[in-house]
C-alpha positions as semicolon CSV with decimal commas, in nm:
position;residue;x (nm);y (nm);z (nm)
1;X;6,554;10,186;0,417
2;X;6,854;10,334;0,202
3;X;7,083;10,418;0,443
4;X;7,280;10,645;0,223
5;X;7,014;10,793;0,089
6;X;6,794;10,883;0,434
7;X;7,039;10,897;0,652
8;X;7,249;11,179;0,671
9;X;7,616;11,136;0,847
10;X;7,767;11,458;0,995
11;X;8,083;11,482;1,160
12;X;8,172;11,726;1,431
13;X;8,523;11,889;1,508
14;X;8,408;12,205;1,692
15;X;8,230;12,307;2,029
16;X;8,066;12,574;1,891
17;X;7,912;12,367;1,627
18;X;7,828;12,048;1,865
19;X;7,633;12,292;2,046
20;X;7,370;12,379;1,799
21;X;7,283;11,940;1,785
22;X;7,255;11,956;2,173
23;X;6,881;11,960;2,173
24;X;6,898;11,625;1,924
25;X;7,177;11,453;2,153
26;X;6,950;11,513;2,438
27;X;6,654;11,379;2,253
28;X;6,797;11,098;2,156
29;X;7,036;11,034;2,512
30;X;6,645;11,068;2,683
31;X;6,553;10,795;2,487
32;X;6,850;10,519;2,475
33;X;6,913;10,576;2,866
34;X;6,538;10,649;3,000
35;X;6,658;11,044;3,187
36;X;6,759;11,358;3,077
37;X;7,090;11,438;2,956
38;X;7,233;11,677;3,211
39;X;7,318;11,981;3,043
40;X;7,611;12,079;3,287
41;X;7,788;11,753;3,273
42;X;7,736;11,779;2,890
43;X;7,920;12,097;2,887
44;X;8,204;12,019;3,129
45;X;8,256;11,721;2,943
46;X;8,256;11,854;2,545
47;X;8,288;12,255;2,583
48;X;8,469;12,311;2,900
49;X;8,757;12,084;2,835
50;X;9,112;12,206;2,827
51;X;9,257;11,931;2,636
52;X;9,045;12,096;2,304
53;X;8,805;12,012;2,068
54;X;8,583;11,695;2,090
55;X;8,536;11,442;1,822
56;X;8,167;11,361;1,723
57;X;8,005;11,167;1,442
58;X;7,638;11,210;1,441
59;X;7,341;11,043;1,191
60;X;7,029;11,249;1,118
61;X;6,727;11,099;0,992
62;X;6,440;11,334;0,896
63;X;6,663;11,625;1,101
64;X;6,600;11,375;1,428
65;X;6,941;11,269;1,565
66;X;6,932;10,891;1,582
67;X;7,285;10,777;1,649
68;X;7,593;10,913;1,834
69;X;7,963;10,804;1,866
70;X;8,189;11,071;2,076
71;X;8,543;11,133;2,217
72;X;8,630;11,404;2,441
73;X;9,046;11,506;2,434
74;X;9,206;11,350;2,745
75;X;9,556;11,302;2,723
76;X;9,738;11,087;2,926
77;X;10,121;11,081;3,030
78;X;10,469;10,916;3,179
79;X;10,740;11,060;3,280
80;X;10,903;11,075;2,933
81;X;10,631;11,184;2,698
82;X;10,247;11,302;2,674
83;X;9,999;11,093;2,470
84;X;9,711;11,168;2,243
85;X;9,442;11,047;2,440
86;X;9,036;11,042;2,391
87;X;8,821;10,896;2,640
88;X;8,477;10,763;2,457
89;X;8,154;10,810;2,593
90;X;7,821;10,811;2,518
91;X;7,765;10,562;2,228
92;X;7,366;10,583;2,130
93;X;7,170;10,465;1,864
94;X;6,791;10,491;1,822
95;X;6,624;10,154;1,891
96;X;6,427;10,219;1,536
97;X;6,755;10,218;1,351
98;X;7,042;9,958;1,531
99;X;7,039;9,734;1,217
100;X;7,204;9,948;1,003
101;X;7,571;9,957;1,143
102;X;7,552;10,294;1,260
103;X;7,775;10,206;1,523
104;X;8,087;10,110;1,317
105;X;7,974;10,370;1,099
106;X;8,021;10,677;1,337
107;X;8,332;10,549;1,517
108;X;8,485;10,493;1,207
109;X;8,447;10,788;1,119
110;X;8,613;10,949;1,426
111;X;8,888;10,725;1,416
112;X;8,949;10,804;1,074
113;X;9,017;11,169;1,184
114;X;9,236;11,024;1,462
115;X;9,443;10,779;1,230
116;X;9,460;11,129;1,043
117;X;9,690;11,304;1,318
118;X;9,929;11,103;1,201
119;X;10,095;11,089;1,563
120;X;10,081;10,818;1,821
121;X;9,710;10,842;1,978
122;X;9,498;10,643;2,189
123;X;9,096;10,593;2,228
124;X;9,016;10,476;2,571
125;X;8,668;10,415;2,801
126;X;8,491;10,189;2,966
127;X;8,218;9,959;2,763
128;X;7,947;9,805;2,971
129;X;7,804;9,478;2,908
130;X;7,626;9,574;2,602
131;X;7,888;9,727;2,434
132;X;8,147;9,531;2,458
133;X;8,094;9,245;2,178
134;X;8,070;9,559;1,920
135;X;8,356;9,732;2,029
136;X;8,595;9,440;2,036
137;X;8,457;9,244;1,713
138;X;8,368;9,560;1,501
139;X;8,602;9,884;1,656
140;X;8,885;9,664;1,684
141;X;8,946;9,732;2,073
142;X;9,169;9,549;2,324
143;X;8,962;9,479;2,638
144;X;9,020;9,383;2,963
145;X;8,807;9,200;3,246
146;X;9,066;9,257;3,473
147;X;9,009;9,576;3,627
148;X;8,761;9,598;3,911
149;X;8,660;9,873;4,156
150;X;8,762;9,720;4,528
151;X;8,746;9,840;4,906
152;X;9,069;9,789;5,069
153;X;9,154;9,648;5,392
154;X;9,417;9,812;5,577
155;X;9,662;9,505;5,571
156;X;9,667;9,513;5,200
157;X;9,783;9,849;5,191
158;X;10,154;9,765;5,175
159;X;10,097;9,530;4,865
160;X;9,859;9,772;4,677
161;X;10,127;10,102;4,774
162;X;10,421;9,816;4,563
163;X;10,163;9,775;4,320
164;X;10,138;10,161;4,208
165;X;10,520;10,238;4,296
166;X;10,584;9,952;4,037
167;X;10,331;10,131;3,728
168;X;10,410;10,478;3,823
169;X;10,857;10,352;3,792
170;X;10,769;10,099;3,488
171;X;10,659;10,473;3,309
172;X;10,252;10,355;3,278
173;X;10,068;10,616;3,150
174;X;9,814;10,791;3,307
175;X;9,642;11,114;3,392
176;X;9,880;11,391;3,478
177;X;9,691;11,595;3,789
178;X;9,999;11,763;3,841
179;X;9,936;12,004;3,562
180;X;9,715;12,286;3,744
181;X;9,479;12,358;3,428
182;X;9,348;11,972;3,428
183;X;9,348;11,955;3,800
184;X;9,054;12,210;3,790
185;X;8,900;12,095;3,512
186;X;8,881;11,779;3,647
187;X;8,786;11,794;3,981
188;X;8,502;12,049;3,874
189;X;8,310;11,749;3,730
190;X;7,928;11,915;3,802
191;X;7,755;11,727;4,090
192;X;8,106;11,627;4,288
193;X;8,330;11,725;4,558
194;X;8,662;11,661;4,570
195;X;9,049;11,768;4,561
196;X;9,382;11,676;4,420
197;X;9,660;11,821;4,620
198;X;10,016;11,667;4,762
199;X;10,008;11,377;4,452
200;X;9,678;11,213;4,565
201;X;9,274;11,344;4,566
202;X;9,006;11,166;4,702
203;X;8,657;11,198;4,754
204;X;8,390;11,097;5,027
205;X;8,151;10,854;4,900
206;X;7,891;10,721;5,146
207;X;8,103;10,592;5,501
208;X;8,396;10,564;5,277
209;X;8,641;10,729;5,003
210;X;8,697;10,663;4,648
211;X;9,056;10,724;4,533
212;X;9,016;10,955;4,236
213;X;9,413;10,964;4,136
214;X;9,753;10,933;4,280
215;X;10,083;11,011;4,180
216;X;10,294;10,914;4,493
217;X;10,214;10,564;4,587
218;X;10,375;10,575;4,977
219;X;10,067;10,897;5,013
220;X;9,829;10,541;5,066
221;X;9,975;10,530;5,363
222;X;9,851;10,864;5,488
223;X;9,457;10,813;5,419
224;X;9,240;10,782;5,741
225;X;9,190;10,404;5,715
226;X;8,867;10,426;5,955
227;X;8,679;10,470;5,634
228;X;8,697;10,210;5,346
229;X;8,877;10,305;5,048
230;X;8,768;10,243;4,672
231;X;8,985;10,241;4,398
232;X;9,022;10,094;4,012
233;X;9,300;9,810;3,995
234;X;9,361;9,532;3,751
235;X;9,294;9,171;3,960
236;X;9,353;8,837;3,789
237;X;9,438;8,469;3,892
238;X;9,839;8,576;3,820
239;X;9,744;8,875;4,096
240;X;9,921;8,898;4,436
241;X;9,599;9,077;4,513
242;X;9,337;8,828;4,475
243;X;9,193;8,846;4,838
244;X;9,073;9,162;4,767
245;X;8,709;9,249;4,843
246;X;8,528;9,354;4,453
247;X;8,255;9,603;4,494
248;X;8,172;9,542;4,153
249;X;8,381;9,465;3,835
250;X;8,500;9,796;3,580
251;X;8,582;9,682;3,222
252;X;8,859;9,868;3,076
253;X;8,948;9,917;2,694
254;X;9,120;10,092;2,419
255;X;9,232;10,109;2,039
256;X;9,596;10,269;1,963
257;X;9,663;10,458;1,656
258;X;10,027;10,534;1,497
259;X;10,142;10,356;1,768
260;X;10,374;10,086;1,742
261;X;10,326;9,895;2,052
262;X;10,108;9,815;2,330
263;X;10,065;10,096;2,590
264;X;10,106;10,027;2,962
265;X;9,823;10,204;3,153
266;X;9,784;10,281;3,486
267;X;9,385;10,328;3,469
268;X;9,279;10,579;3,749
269;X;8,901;10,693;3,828
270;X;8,970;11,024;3,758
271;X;9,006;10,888;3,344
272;X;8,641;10,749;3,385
273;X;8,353;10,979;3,304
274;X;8,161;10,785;3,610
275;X;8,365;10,904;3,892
């Protein structure tokens, strides 16, 4: 196969345009995950967003859509300044057509119209397992193995309250809940229940609560510690933290563009498209 010749590359800058290719996307999400894209998370996610448009670069092959590399806007802040952000999600390619670097080819072209902005910018997600050699060797990302999702015990609470009083001071950036328009975007995320208010949001998960975001690290000490809380934190051997029970490990990563150093981050579950 000619790829340049049968495959036809389209980039996407618009919502109104991304959703006439829904029906394709769909298609072709049925077939790399094995269940149906939900059409209501699809729209929060691409066309409800208040950050703006999405960034997606789509291949067509005899007008079927067989790969997919997305963004959606998601800017992230400090105290000092707001930064481009784009969380990625969604990276498909048909099984028929994965030798033809259609992977590098699509991101590439969305970083391309990142690089572009010509202003400090970041790309951020979380790769599982099988994305993670092509995102590091081919997209160029930094990744990290150190951030896990764990349960805390009360006695740690002290420790993990320094923790986030030392990111939030050292100016980390993160997701700014304060800002009423993305509180309700995001805590409308189809198929959940949960608020933001008084710097931290949470929401019931099973016999326990996940910490979705927090802004004011001494409101840990006001959650009802009968139930066990979940949250995102980085854990290595250099970690006070390292007695800390895992529930299961949560690979972080990113590329920077115009950017001439290495962002801190203080990586939250409300900037994962999971939680």
């Amino acid at each position: 196969m000619n790829i340049n010749e049968e495959i036809e590359l389209i980039f996407i800058e618009s919502k109104e345009e991304l959703l006439t290719y829904f029906l394709g996307i769909s298609e072709l999400f049925a077939e790399t995950f094995g269940k149906p894209l939900d059409k209501e998370l699809w729209e929060w996610a691409y066309l409800n967003n208040p950050f703006g448009e999405p960034k997606v670069a789509i291949s067509m092959h005899n007008k079927v859509v067989v790969g997919h590399y997305a963004v959606i806007p998601m800017n992230i802040e400090n105290k000092d300044k707001e930064l481009c952000g784009f969380l990625s999600m969604t990276t498909m390619v048909s099984l028929s057509f994965r030798k033809f670097g259609l992977f590098q080819l699509l991101a590439e072209m969305v970083y391309e119209r990142i690089q572009c902005l010509d202003y400090p910018a970041i790309v951020f997600g979380f790769p599982n397992d099988n994305s993670v050699p092509g995102f590091k060797k081919r997209l160029g990302w930094t990744i990290s193995d150190d951030y896990k999702v764990v349960t805390l015990d009360p006695k740690q609470i002290p420790d993990v309250v320094v923790m986030i009083e030392s990111m939030l001071d050292e100016n980390f950036y993160t997701l700014n809940m304060e800002k009423e328009y993305i509180n309700s975007w995001r805590t409308s995320k189809p198929n959940q229940a949960w608020s933001y208010t008084n710097k931290i949001g949470t929401k019931e998960i099973g016999q326990g609560l996940d910490l979705m975001h927090i802004s004011d690290a001494n409101k840990l000490n006001l959650l009802n510690y009968n139930k066990p809380i979940n949250m995102i934190l980085p854990i290595n051997k250099n970690s006070n933290l390292n007695d800390l029970q895992v529930s299961f490990p949560y690979r972080f990563g990113y590329r920077v563009f115009n950017f001439n150093h290495e962002p801190n981050l203080f990586v939250q579950m409300s900037m994962s498209d999971i939680f």
